[in-house]
DRENDO-1510 file (C-alpha; in Angstrom, 1 decimal, always signed):
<recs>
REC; n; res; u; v; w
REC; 1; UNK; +19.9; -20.8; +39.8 .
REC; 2; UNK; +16.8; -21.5; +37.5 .
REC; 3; UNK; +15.7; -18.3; +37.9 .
REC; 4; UNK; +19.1; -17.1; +36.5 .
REC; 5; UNK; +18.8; -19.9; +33.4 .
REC; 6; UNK; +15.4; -19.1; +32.9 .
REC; 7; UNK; +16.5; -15.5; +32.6 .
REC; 8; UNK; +19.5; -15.6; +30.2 .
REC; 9; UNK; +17.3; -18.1; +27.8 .
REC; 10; UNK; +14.5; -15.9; +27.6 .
REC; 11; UNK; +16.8; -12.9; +27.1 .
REC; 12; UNK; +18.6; -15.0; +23.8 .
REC; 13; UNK; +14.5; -16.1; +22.6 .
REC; 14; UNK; +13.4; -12.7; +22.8 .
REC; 15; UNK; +17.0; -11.3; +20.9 .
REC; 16; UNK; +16.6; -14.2; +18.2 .
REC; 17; UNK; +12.6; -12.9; +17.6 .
REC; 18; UNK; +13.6; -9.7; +17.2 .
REC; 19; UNK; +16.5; -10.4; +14.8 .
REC; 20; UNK; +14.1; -12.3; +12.8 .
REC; 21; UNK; +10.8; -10.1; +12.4 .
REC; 22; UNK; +12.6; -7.0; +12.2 .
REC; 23; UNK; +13.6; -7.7; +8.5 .
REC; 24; UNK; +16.9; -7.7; +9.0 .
REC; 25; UNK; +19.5; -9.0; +6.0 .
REC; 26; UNK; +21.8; -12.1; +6.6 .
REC; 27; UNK; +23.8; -13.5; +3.6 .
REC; 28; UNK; +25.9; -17.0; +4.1 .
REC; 29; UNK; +28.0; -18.0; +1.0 .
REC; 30; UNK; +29.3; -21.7; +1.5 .
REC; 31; UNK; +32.1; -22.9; -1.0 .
REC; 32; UNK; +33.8; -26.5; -0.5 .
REC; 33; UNK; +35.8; -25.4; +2.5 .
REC; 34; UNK; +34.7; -22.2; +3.9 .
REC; 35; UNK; +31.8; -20.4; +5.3 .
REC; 36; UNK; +30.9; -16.6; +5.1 .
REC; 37; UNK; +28.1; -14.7; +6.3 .
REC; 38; UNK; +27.5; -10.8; +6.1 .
REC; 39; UNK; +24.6; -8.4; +7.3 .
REC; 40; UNK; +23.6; -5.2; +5.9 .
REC; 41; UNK; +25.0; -1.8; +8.2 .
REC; 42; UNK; +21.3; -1.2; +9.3 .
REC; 43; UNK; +21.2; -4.8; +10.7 .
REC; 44; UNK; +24.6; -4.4; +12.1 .
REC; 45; UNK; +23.1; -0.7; +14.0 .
REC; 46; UNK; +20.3; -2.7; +15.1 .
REC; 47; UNK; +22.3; -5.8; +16.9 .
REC; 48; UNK; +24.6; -3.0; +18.5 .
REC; 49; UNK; +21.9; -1.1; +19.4 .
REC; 50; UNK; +20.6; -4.5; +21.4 .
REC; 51; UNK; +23.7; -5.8; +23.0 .
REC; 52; UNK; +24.0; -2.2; +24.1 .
REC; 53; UNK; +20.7; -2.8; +25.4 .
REC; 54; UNK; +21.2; -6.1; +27.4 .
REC; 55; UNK; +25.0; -4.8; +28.9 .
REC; 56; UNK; +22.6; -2.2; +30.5 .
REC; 57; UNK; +19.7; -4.4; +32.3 .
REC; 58; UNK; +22.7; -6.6; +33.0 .
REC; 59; UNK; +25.0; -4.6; +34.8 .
REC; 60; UNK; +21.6; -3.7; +36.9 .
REC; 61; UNK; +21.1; -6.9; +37.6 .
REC; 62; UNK; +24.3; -7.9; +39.4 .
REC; 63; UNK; +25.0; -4.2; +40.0 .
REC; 64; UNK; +28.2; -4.0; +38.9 .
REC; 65; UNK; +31.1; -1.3; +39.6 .
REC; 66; UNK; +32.6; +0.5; +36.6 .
REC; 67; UNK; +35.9; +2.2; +37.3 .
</recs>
């Protein structure tokens, strides 16, 4: 079971690292009750592009069937 923690946390480290040296854009606009945030399309690419990334090691991990 730790192995499996220690996996998943150093999976969402290594993601957040990336996100942040890679230069990607994040703007957040507050107003008294809301809160927005945007990213750029190259940013948006990029985070697909590495979710797409961990589905894959994933799904060899626990070796799941696709139908």
């Amino acid at each position: 079971m730790k192995n499996l923690v220690l996996t998943i946390f150093t999976i969402i480290v290594l993601f957040l690292f990336m996100f942040i040296l890679s230069g990607c854009t994040l703007k957040i606009e507050t107003t008294d009750n809301s809160v927005s945030a945007s990213v750029d399309g190259d940013t948006t690419e990029k985070v697909d592009n590495v979710l797409d990334w961990i589905k894959e090691r994933l799904s060899r991990l626990f070796n799941t069937e696709k139908e």
